[in-house]
MARLUM-357710 format. One record per residue (C-alpha): residue number from 1; residue in three letters; chain; x, y, z. Coordinates in nm, 2 decimals, m for minus. Layout:
REM MARLUM-357710
<milo num="NUM" residu="ala" chaine="A" u="X" v="Y" w="Z"/>
...
END
This chain:
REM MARLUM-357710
<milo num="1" residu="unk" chaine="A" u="1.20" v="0.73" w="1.99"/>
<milo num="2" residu="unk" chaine="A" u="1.43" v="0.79" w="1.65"/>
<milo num="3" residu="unk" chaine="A" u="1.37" v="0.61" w="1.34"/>
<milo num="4" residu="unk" chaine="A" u="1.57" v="0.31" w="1.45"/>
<milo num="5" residu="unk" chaine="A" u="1.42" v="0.21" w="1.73"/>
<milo num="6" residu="unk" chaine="A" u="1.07" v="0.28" w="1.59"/>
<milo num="7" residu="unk" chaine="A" u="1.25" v="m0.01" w="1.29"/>
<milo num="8" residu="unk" chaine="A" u="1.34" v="m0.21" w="1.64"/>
<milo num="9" residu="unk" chaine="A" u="1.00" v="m0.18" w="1.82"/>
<milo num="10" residu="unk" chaine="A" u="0.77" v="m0.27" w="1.54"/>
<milo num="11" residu="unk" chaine="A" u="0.65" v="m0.58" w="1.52"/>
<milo num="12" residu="unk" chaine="A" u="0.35" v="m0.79" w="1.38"/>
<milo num="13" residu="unk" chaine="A" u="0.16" v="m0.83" w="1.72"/>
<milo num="14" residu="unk" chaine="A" u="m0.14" v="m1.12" w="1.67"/>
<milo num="15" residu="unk" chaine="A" u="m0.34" v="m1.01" w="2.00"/>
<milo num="16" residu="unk" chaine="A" u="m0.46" v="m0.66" w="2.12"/>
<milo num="17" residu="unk" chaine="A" u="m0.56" v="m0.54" w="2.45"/>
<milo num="18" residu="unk" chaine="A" u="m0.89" v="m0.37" w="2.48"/>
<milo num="19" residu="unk" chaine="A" u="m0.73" v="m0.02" w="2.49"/>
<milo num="20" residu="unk" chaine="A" u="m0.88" v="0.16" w="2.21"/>
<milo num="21" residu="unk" chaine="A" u="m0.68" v="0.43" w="1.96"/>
<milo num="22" residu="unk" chaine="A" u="m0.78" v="0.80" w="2.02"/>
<milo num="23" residu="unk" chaine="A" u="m0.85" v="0.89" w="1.68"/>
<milo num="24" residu="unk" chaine="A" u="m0.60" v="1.17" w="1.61"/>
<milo num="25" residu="unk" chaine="A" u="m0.33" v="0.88" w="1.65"/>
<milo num="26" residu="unk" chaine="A" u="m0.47" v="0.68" w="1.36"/>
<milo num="27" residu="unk" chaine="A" u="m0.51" v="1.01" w="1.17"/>
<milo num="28" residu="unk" chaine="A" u="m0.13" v="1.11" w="1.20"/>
<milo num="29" residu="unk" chaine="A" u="m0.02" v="0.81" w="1.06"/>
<milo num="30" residu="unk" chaine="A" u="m0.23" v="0.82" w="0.77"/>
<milo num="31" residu="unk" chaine="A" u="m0.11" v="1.15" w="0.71"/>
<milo num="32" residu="unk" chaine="A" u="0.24" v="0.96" w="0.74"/>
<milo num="33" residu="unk" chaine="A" u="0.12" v="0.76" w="0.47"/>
<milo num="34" residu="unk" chaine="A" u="0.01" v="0.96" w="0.20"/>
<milo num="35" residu="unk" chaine="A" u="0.39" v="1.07" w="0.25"/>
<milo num="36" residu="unk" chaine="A" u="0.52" v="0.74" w="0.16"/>
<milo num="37" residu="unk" chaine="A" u="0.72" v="0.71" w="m0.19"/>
<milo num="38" residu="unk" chaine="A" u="0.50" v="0.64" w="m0.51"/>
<milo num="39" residu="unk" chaine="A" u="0.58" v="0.54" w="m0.86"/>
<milo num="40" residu="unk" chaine="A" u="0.55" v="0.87" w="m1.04"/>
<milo num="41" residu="unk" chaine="A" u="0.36" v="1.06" w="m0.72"/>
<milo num="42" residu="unk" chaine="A" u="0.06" v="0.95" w="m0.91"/>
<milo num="43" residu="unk" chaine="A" u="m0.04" v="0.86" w="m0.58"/>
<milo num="44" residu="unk" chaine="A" u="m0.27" v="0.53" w="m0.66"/>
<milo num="45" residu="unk" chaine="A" u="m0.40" v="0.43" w="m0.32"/>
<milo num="46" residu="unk" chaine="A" u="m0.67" v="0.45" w="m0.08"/>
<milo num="47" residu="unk" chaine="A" u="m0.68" v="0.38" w="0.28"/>
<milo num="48" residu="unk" chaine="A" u="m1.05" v="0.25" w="0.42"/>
<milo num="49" residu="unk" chaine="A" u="m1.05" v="0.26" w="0.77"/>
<milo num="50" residu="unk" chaine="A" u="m1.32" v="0.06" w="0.85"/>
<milo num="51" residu="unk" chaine="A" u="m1.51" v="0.17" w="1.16"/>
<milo num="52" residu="unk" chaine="A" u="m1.87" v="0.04" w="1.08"/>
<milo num="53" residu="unk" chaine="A" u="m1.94" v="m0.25" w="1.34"/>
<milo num="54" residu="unk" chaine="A" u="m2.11" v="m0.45" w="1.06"/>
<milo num="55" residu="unk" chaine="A" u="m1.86" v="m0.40" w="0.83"/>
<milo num="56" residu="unk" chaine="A" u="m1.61" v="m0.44" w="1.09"/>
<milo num="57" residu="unk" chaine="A" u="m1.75" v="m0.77" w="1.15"/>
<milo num="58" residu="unk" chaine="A" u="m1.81" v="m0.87" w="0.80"/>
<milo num="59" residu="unk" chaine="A" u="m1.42" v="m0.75" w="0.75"/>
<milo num="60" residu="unk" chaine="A" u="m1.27" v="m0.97" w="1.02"/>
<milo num="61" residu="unk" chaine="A" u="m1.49" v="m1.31" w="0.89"/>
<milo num="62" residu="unk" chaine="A" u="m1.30" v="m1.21" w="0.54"/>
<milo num="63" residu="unk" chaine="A" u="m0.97" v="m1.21" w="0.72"/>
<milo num="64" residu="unk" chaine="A" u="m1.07" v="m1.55" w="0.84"/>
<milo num="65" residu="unk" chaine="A" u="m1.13" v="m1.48" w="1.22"/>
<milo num="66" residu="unk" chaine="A" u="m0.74" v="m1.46" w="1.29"/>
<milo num="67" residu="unk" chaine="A" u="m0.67" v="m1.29" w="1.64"/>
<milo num="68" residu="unk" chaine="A" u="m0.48" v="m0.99" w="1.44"/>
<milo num="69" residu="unk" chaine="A" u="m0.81" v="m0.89" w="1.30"/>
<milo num="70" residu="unk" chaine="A" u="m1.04" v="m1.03" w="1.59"/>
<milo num="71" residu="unk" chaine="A" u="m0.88" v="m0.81" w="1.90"/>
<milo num="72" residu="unk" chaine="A" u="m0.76" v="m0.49" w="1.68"/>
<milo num="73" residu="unk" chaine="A" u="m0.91" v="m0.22" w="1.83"/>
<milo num="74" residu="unk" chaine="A" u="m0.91" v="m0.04" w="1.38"/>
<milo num="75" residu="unk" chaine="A" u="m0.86" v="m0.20" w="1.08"/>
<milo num="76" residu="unk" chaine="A" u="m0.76" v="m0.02" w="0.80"/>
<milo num="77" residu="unk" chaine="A" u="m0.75" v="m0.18" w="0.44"/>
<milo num="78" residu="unk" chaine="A" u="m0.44" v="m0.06" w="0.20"/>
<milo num="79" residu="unk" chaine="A" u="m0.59" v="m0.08" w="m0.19"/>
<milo num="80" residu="unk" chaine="A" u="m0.44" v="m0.01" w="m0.45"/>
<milo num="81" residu="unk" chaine="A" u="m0.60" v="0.11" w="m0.75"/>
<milo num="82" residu="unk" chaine="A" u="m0.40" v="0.18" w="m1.07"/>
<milo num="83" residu="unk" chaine="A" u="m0.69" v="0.38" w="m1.23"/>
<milo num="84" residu="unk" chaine="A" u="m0.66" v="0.68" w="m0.96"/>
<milo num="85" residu="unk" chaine="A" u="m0.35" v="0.79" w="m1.21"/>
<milo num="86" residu="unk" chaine="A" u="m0.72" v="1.03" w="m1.33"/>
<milo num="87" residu="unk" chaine="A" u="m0.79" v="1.16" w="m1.00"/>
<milo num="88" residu="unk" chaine="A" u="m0.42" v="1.30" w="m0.93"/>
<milo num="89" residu="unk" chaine="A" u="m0.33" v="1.40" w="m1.26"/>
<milo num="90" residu="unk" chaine="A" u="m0.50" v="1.73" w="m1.30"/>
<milo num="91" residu="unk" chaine="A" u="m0.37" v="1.83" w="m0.95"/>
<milo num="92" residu="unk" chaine="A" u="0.01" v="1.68" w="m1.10"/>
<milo num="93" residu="unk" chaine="A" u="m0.03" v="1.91" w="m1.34"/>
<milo num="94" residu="unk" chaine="A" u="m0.13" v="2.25" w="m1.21"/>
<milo num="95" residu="unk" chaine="A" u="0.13" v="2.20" w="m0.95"/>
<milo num="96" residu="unk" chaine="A" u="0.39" v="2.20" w="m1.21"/>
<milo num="97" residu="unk" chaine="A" u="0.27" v="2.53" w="m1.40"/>
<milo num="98" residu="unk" chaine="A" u="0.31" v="2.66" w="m1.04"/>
<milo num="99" residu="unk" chaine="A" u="0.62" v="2.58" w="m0.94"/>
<milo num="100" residu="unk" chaine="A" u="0.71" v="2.58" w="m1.31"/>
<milo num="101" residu="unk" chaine="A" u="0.89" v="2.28" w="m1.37"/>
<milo num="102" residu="unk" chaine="A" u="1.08" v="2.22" w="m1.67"/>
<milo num="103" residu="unk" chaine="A" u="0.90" v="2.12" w="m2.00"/>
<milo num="104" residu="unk" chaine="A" u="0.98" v="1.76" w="m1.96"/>
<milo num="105" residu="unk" chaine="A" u="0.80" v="1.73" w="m1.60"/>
<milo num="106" residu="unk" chaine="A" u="0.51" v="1.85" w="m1.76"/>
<milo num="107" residu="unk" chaine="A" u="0.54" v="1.69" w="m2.03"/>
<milo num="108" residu="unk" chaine="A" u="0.53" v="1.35" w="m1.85"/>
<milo num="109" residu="unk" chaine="A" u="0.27" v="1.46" w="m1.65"/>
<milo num="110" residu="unk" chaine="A" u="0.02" v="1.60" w="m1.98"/>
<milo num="111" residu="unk" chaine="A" u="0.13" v="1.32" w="m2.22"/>
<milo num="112" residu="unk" chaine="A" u="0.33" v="1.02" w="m2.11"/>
<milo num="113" residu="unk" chaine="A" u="0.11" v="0.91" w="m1.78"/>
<milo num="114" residu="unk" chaine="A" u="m0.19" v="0.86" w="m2.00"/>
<milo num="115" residu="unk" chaine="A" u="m0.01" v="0.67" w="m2.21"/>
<milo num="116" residu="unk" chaine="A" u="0.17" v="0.47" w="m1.91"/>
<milo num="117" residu="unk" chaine="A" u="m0.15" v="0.37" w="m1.73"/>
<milo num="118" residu="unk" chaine="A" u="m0.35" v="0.27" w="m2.02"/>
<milo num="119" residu="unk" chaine="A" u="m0.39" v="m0.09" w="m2.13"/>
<milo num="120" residu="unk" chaine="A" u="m0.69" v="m0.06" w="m2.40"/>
<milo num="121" residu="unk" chaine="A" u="m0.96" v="m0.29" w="m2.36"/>
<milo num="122" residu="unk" chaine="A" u="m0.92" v="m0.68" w="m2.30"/>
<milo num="123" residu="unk" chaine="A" u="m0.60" v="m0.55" w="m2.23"/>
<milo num="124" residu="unk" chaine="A" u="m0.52" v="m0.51" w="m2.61"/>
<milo num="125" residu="unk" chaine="A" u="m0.34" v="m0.18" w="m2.58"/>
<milo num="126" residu="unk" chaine="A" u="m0.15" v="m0.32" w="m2.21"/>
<milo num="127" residu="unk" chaine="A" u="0.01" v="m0.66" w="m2.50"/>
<milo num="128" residu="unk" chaine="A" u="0.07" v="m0.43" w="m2.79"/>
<milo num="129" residu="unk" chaine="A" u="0.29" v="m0.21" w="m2.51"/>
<milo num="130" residu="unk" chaine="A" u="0.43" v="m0.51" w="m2.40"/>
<milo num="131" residu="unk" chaine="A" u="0.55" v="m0.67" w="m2.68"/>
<milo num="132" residu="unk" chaine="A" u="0.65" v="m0.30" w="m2.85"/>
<milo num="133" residu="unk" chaine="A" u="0.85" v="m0.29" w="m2.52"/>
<milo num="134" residu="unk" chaine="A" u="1.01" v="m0.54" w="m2.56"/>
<milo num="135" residu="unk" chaine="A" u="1.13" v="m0.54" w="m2.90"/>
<milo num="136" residu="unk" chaine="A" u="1.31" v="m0.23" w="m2.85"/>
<milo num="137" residu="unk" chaine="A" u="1.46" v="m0.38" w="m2.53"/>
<milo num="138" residu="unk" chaine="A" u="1.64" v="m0.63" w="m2.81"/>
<milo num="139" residu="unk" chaine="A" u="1.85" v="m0.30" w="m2.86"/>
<milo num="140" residu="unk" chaine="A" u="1.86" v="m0.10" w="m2.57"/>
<milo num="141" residu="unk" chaine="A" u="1.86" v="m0.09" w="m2.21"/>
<milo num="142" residu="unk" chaine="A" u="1.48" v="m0.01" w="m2.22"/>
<milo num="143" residu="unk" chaine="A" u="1.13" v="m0.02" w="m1.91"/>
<milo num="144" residu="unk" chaine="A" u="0.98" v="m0.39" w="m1.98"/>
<milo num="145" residu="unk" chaine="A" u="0.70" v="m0.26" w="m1.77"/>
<milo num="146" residu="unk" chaine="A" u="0.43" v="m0.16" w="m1.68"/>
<milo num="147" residu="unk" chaine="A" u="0.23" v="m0.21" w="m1.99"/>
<milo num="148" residu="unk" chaine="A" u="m0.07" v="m0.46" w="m1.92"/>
<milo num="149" residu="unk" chaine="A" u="m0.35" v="m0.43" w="m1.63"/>
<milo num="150" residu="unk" chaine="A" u="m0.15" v="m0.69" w="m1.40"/>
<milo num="151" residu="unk" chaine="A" u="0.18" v="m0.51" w="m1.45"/>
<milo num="152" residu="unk" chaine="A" u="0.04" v="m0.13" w="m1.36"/>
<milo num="153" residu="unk" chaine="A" u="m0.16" v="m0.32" w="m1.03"/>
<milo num="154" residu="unk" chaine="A" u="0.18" v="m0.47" w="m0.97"/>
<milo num="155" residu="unk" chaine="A" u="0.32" v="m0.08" w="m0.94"/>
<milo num="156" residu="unk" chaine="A" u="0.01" v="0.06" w="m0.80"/>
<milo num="157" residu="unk" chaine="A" u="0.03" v="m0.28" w="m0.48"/>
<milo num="158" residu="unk" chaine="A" u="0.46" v="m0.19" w="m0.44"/>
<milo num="159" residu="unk" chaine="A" u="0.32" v="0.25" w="m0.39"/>
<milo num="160" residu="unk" chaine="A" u="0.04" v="0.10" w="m0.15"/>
<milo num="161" residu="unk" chaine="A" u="0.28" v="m0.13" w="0.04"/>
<milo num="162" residu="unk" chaine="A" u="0.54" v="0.13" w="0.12"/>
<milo num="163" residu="unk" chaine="A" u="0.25" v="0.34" w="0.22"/>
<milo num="164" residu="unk" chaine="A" u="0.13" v="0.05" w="0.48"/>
<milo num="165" residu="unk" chaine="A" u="0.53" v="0.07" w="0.62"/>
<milo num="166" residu="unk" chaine="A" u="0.48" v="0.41" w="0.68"/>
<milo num="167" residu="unk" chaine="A" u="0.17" v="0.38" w="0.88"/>
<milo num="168" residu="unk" chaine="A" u="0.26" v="0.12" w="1.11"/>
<milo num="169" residu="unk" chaine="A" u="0.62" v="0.27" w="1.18"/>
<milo num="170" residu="unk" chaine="A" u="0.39" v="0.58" w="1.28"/>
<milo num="171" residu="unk" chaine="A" u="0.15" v="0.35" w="1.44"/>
<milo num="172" residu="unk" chaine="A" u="0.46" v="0.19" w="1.63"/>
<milo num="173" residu="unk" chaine="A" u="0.60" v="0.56" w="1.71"/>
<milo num="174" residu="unk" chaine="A" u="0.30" v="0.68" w="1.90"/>
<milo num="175" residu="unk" chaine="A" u="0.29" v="0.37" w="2.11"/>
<milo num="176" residu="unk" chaine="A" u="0.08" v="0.15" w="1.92"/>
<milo num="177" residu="unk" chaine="A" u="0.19" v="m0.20" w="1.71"/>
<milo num="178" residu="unk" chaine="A" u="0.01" v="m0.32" w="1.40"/>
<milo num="179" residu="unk" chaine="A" u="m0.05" v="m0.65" w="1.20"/>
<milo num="180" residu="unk" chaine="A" u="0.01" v="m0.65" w="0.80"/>
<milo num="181" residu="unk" chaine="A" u="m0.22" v="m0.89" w="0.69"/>
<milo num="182" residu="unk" chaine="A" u="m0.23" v="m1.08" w="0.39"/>
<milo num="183" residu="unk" chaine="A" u="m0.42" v="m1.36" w="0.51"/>
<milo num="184" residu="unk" chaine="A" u="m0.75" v="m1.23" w="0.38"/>
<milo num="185" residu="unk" chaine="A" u="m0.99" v="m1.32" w="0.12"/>
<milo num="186" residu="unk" chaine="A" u="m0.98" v="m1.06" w="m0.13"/>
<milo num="187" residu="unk" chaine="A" u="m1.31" v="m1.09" w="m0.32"/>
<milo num="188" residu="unk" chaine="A" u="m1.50" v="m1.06" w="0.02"/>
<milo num="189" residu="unk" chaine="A" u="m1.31" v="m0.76" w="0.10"/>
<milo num="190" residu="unk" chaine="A" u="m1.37" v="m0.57" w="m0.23"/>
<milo num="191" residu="unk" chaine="A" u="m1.76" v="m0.67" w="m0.21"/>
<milo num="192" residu="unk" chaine="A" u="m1.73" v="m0.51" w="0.11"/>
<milo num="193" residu="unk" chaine="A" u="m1.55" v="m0.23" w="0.03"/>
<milo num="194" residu="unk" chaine="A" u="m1.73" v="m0.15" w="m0.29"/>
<milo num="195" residu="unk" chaine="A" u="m1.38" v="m0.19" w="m0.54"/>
<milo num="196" residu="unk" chaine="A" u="m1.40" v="m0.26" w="m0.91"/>
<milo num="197" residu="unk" chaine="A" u="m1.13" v="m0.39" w="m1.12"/>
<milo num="198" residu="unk" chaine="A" u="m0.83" v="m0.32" w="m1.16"/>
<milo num="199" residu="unk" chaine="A" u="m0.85" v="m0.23" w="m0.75"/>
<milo num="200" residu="unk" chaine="A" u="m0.74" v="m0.44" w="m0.54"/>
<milo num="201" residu="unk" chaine="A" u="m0.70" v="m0.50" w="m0.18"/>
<milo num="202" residu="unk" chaine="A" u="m0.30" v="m0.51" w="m0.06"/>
<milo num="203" residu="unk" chaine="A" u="m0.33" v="m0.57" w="0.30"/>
<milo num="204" residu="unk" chaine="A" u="m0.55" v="m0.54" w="0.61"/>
<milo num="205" residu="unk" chaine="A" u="m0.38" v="m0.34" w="0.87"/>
<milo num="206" residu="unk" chaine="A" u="m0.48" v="m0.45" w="1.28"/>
<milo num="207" residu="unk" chaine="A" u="m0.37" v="m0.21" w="1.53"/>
<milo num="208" residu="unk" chaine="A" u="m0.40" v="m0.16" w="1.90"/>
<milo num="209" residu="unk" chaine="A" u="m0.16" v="m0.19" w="2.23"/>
<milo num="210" residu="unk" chaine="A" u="0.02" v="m0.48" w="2.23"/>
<milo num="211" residu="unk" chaine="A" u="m0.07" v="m0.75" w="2.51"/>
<milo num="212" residu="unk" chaine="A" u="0.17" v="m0.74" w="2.82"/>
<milo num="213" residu="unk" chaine="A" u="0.48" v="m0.92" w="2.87"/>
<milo num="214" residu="unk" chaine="A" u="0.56" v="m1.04" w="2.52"/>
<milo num="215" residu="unk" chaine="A" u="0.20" v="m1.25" w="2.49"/>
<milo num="216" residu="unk" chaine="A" u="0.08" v="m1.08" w="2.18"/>
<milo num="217" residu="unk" chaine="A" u="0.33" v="m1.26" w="1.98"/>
<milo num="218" residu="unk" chaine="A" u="0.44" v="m1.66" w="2.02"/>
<milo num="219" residu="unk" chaine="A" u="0.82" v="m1.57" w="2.01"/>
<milo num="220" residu="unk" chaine="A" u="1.08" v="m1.31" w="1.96"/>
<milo num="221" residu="unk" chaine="A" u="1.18" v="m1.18" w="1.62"/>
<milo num="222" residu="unk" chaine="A" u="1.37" v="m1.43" w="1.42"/>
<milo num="223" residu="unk" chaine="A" u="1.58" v="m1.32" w="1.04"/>
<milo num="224" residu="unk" chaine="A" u="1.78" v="m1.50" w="0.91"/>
<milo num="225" residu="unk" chaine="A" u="2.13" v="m1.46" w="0.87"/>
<milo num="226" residu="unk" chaine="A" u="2.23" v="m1.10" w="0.68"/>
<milo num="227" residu="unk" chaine="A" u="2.52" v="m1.25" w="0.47"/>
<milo num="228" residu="unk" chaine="A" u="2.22" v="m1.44" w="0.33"/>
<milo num="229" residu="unk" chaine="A" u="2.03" v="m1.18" w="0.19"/>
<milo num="230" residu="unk" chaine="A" u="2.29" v="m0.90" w="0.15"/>
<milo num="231" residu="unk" chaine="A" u="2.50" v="m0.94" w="m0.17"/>
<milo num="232" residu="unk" chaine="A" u="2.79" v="m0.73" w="m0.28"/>
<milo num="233" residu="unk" chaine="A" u="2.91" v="m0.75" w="m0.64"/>
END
């Protein structure tokens, strides 16, 4: 199918057959994720497909027992993790001395993310940012953000999300649907998952073959109207 119908076919299915995923299917679209736009390619996700029964179990009691979780045949948890600027950049960087990029790539790459994704501790460095930020801002179109912990997690949950589109419009591709949830309790999850601040869990991804006949969802898709949301000025 082409990229608009794959747009057209997906939806957020709430019951799963018992057909289970052939692993290479799951593995493709994660590879479609990673692809997925990022602030600054810094790349600040990770993607914890979850295939422990215990943990699968403990995973779908955190997403409070909803069908979505209960009847996927995977779940895969989106986090985002602001940090991971440490594990990418050296690789940021030797790939621009390859490809040799100009000076200012580098640049941002060897001097400016450091600066970028550090917020000091209490979050002293994150405010001093901030309010230095904006100051200049009184006198020129100027980035507000991010500076603090909560404004970098912000950037890092927008890179994880666009990932998460990506995998279920690949999920959705191969013949599969998914559920984005956000209906989750997200201390549980980290414990699970092991995450220390400032990661956090996005979403909780549910994926398998949608029930027959339209039963895996209680109605069709509703939006409302365009001229609503779409503004031309």
């Amino acid at each position: 199918m082409d990229f608009f119908e794959t747009v057209e076919k997906r939806r957020s299915i709430r019951k799963f057959t018992e057909k289970s995923i052939p692993p290479e299917v799951v593995h493709r679209a994660l590879d479609a994720a990673i692809l997925a736009p990022n602030s600054s390619n810094v790349q600040t996700w990770d993607f914890y497909w979850v295939k422990s029964p215990e943990k699968k179990s403990k995973l779908i009691e955190a997403c409070l027992s909803q069908a979505a979780a209960r009847t996927a045949a995977e779940l895969i948890v989106v986090v985002a993790d602001p940090s991971l600027w440490r594990r990418s950049q050296a690789g940021l960087i030797a790939y621009t001395e390859q490809v040799n990029a100009p000076k200012l790539v580098k640049d941002y790459y060897k001097k400016l993310i450091p600066i970028t994704y550090s917020y000091g501790w209490f979050n002293s460095l994150g405010l001093i940012k901030k309010i230095l930020y904006n100051c200049v801002g009184l006198f020129r179109p100027t980035p507000r953000s991010p500076a603090t912990m909560r404004d970098l997690q912000e950037v890092a949950s927008k890179s994880a999300a666009l990932a998460a589109q990506n995998f279920v419009l690949a999920m959705t591709a191969q013949g599969f649907q998914t559920c984005m949830m956000e209906g989750f309790d997200a201390c549980r999850v980290s414990r699970l998952l092991g995450l220390k601040s400032p990661a956090r869990p996005v979403m909780v991804i549910g994926m398998g073959q949608e029930l027959p006949d339209g039963k895996g969802t209680w109605g069709g898709r509703y939006r409302i109207d365009k001229n609503l949301v779409v503004h031309e000025i």
